[in-house]
N, C-alpha and C positions, 0 to 999 in steps of 0.2 A: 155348851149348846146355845146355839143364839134363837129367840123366838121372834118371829115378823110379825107384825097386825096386820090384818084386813085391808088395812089402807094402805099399807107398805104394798102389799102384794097386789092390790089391785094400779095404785101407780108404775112401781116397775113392768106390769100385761099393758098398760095404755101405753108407755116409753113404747114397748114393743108392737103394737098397734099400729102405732102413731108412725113408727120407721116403716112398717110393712105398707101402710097405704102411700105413704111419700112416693115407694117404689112404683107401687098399684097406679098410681095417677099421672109421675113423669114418663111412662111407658104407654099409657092412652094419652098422653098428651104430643107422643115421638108420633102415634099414628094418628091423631088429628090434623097434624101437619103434614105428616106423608100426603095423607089423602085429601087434606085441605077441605075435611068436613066432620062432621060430631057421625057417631055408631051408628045411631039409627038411621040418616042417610047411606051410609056406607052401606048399613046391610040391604039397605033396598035397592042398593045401585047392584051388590053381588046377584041379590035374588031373579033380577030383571035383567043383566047381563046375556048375551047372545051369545058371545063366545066364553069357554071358562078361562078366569086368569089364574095363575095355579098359585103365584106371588099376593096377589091381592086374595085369593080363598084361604090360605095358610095365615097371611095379616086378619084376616078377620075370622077364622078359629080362634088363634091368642089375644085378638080384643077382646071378643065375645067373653074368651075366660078372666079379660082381668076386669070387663064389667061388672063378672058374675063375684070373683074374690074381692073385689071392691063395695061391691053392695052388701054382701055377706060379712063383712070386718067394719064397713059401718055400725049394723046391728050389731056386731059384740062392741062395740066402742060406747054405743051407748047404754048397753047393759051394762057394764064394766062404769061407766059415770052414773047410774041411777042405782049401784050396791047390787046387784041383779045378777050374783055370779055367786058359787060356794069356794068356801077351800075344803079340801081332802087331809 
């Protein structure tokens, strides 16, 4: 039986952190380009749009959600750097 420390386990969760938001970021950064603007424009442009674009509604669902996974993996990132997490 092999036993991990705390630190072991909390390095190998930020490896996996750290790949998750890589993903999290080059994917808001495919629709910053699409749209050739940062989220908070883009949803103002949605919300203010006359006609709906059903393309650009569906792009900005999946931003909206990788803002939100993105912000949310921030905060375990740095819990996980300030010891602020349990093992089971």
């Amino acid at each position: 039986m092999q036993t991990l420390s705390k630190q072991q386990v909390s390095n190998w969760v930020l490896l996996d952190y750290h790949a998750q938001k890589q993903v999290f970021q080059e994917k808001i950064h495919f629709l910053e380009r699409k749209y050739a603007t940062d989220f908070v424009s883009f949803e103002q442009q949605i919300e203010q749009a006359s006609e709906e674009n059903f393309e650009a509604w569906d792009d900005y669902i999946e931003w909206k959600a990788y803002q939100q996974f993105l912000s949310e993996l921030l905060i375990k990132i740095d819990e996980i750097k300030h010891g602020d997490f349990q093992m089971a």
